[in-house]
C-alpha positions in Angstrom: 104.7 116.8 88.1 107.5 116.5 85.5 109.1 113.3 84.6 112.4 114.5 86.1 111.2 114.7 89.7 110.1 111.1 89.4 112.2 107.9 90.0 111.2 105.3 87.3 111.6 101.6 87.7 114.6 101.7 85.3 116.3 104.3 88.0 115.3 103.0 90.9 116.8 99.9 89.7 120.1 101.4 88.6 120.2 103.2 92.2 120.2 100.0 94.0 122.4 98.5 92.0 125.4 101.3 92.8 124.8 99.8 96.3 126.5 96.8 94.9 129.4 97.8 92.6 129.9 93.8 92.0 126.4 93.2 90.2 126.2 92.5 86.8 122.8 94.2 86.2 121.0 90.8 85.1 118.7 90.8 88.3 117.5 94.9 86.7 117.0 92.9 83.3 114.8 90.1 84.4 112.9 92.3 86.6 112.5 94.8 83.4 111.3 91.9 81.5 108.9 90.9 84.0 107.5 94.4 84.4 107.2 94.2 80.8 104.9 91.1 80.7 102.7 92.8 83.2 102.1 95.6 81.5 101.0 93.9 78.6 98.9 91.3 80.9 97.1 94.7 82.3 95.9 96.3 78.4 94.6 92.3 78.1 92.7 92.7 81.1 91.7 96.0 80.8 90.4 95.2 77.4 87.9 92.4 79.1 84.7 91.5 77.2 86.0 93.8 73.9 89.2 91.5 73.4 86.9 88.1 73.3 89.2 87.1 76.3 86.9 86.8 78.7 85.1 83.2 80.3 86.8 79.6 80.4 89.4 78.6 78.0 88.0 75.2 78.5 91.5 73.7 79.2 93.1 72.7 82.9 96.3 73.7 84.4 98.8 71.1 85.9 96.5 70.7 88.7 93.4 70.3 86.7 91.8 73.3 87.5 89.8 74.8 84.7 91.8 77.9 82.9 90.3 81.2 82.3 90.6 82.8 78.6 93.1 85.5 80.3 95.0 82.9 82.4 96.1 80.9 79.2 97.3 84.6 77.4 98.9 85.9 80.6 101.4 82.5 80.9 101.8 83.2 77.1 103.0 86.4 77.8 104.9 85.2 80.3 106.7 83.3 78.7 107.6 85.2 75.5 108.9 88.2 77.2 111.1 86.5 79.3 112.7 83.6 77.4 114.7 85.2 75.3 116.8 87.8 77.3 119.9 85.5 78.2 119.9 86.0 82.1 117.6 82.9 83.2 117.9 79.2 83.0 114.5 78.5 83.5 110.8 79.1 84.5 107.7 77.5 86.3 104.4 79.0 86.4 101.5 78.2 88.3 99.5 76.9 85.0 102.3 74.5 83.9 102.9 71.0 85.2 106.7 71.3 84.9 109.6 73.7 84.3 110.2 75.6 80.6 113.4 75.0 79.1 114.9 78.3 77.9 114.2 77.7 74.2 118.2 76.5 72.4 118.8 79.8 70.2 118.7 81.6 73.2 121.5 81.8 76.3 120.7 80.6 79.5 121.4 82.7 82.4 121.8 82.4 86.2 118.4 83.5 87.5 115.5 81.3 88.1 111.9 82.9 87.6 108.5 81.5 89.1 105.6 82.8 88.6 101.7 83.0 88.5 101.3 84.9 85.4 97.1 85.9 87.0 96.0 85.3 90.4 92.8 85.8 91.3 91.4 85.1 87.7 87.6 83.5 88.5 87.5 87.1 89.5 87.8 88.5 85.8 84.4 88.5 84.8 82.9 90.3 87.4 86.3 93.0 87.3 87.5 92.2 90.8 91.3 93.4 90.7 93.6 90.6 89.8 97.5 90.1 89.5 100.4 88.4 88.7 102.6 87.4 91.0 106.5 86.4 90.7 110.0 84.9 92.3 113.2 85.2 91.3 115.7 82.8 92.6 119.7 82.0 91.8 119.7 79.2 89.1 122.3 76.4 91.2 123.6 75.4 87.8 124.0 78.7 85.7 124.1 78.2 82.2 122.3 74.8 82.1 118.8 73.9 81.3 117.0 73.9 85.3 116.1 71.0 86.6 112.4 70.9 88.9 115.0 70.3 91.8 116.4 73.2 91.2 113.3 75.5 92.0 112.4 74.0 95.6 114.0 76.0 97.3 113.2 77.8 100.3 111.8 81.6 100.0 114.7 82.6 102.4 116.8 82.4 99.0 114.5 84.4 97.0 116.5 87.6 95.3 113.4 89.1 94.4 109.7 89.2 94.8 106.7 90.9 93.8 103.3 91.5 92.0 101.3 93.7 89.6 98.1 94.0 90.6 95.0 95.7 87.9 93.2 97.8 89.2 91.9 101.1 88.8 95.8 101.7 88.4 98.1 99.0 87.3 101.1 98.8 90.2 104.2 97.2 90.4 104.9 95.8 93.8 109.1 94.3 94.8 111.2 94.1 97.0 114.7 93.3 95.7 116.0 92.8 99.7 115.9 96.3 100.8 112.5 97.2 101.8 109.1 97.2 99.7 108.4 99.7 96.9 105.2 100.5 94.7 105.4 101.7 91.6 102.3 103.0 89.2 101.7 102.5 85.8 101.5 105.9 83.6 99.2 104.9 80.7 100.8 107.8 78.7 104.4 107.3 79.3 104.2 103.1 79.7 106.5 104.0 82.5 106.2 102.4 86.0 106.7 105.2 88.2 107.9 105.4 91.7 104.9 106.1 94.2 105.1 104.2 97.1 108.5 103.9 98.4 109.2 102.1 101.9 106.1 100.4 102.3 105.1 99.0 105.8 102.7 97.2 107.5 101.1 99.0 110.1 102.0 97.4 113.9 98.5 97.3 115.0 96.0 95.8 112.9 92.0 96.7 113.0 90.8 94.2 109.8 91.3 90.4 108.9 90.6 88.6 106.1 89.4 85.1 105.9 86.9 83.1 103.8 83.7 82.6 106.4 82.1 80.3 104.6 84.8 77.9 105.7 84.8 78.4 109.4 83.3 74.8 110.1 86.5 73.1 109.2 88.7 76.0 110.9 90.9 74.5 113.5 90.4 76.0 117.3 93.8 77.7 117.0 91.5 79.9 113.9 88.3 79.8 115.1 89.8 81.5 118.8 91.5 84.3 116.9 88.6 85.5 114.6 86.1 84.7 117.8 88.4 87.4 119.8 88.7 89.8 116.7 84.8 89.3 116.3 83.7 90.1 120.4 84.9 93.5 119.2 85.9 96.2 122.3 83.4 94.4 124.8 85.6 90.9 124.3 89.4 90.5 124.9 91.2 92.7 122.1 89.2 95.7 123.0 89.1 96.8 119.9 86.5 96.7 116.9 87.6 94.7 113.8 86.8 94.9 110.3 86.1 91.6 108.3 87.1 91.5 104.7 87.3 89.0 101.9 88.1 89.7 98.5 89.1 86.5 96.8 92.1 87.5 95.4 95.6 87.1 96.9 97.0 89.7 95.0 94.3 92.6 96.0 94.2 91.0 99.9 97.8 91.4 99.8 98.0 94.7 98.8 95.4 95.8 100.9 97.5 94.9 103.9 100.5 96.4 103.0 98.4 100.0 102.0 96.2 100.0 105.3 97.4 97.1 107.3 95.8 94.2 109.0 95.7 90.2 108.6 95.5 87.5 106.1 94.5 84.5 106.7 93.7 80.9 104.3 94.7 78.8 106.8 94.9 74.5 106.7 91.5 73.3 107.3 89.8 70.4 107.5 87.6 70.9 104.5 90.3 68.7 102.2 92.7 67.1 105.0 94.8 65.8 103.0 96.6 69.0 101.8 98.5 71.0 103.8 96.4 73.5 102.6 95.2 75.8 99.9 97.8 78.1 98.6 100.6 77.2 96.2 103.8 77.4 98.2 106.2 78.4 95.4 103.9 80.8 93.3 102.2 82.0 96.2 103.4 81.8 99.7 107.0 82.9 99.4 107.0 85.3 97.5 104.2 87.3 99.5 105.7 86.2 102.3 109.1 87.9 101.5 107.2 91.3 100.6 105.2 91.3 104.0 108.7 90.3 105.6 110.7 93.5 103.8 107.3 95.8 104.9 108.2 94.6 108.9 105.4 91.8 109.1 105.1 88.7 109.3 104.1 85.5 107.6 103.5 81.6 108.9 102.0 78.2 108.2 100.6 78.8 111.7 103.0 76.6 112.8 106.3 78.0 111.4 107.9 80.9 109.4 107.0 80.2 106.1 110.0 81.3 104.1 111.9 78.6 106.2 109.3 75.9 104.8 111.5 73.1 102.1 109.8 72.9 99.5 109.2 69.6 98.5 107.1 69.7 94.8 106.3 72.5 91.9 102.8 72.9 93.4 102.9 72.0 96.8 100.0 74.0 98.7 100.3 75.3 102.2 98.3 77.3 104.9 99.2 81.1 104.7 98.8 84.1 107.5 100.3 87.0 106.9 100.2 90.7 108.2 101.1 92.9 111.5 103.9 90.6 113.1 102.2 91.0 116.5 98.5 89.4 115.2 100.6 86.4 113.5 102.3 85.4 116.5 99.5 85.5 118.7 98.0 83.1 116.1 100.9 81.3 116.1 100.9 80.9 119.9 97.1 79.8 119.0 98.2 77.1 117.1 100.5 76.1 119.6 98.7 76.5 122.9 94.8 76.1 121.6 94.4 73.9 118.9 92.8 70.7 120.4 89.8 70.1 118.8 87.5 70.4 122.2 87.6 74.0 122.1 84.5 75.3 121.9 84.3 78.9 119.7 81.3 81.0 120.9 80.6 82.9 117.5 80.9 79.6 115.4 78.9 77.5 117.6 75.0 76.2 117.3 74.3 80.4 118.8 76.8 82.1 117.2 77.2 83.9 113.7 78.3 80.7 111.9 76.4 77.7 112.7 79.1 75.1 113.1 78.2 71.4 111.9 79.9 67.9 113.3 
């Protein structure tokens, strides 16, 4: 197929923004930016053991969590190719403890990005797909240095969200508020081309995702669900489920909004004094606007999580996301079956999982 029956990222971006005859085009240039940083995150990771980037960087992010080789380029990378371009007033990233002042000689913009410049990186030396993952928010003081105030804001406001996910193909993954679109990498041209417009999550879901080797701290509301998915036809879905884990938000992400199905890391009792696991800002929000454009849905369990204030830069919370229907019955879980009495048959001393006091 010829380059001129295929939308690029640069045209799809100027189509959308005809819809709005008052845009200034500085959304399309951070988004262009960001697209550019990914593709020069994916020839790092593609390169794996013959760039040397491979294994621990023996440093810790913000959180003090050990960095991978790849996770210290990518937020370099980052960085660099979106600093300079005039349209934001700041970044956070996942590996930082606290927002990056837009360097002086540069202008400062009215776009806030955040961004985990590679999820899924303990993955890398055993080439599991990993990805980044980004935000853009409205900047409430355009022009001025961001303040960390300034980026807790709820994922409602997001303007745009998405990922890049390496794989066998690198693919760009947004939604700029009108539906989710995939675009894929051409190695030849370095062009991200349309391939995957109006992606949607399919209404009935037939595989879950969920980390198994958890399930003795799972609250009832969890351990119900995945019992019922489990029984298969014979119990009260009547259908057979598939089970899948990958490790990776970005690929488990992607998997649900290519084939469908459910994603769950919910709050546990493994740590009980965090809300959860995932980061709400770098994480949660913005996959939970995608699988909001694609028609699904995604919680805490307990609420919609793009209504959840964000209180801190790395505040962690429990995530489910997928076909709308599956999260509200775990919702409806959470409200109606989660006292700790309940007995689940498949996690009990008999079932799959031998549960423990």
């Amino acid at each position: 197929m010829l380059l001129a029956d295929r939308t690029t990222l640069v045209q799809f971006l100027i189509e959308e923004r005809r819809r709005f005859p008052e845009a200034s085009g500085e959304l399309n240039a951070v988004i262009l930016d960001v697209a550019l940083a990914c593709k020069a995150i994916s020839r790092a990771v593609a390169s794996g053991a013959l760039s040397g980037q491979l294994g621990e960087a023996g440093s810790s992010n913000g959180q003090g969590e050990p960095q991978m080789k790849l996770d210290v380029a990518a937020n370099a990378i980052f960085l660099r190719t979106n600093e300079w371009g005039g349209h934001l007033a700041g970044m956070v990233s996942e590996e930082l403890p606290a927002p990056v002042a837009i360097p002086p000689q540069y202008p400062k913009g009215k776009y806030l990005l955040v961004f985990d410049p590679l999820d899924g990186s303990s993955n890398i030396d055993v080439n599991v797909a990993v990805g980044s993952i980004f935000s853009i928010l409205h900047s409430p003081q355009p022009g001025t240095d961001a303040a960390t105030a300034d980026f807790l804001q709820p994922g409602a406001q997001q303007v745009c969200a998405g990922y890049a996910i390496y794989g066998p193909a690198t693919m760009l993954v947004l939604t700029v508020g009108n539906g989710v679109h995939g675009f894929t990498l051409d190695p030849v041209l370095g062009e991200f081309i349309l391939t995957h417009p109006r992606l949607a999550i399919a209404a009935e879901a037939r595989e879950f995702a969920i980390n198994a080797s958890n399930s003795r701290f799972w609250e009832p509301a969890v351990k119900r669900y995945v019992d019922e998915c489990m029984a298969g036809k014979s119990g009260p879905r009547g259908r057979d489920f598939n089970m899948r884990w990958v490790a990776s938000l970005v690929a488990e992400v992607h998997r649900v909004l290519m084939r469908g199905g459910v994603f769950m890391y919910p709050r546990d009792g493994k740590e009980p004094a965090r809300a959860g696991r995932l980061r709400l800002l770098y994480e949660a929000n913005p996959v939970g606007y995608l699988v909001e454009q694609a028609g699904g849905r995604a919680s805490t369990g307990h609420r919609r999580v793009l209504e959840v204030q964000p209180e801190d830069l790395h505040q962690r919370i429990g995530l489910m996301f997928g076909a709308a229907d599956e999260i509200e019955r775990l919702e409806g879980y959470h409200r109606d079956y989660n006292e700790r009495d309940y007995s689940a048959p498949l996690f009990g001393t008999r079932g799959l999982f031998r549960a423990t006091s």
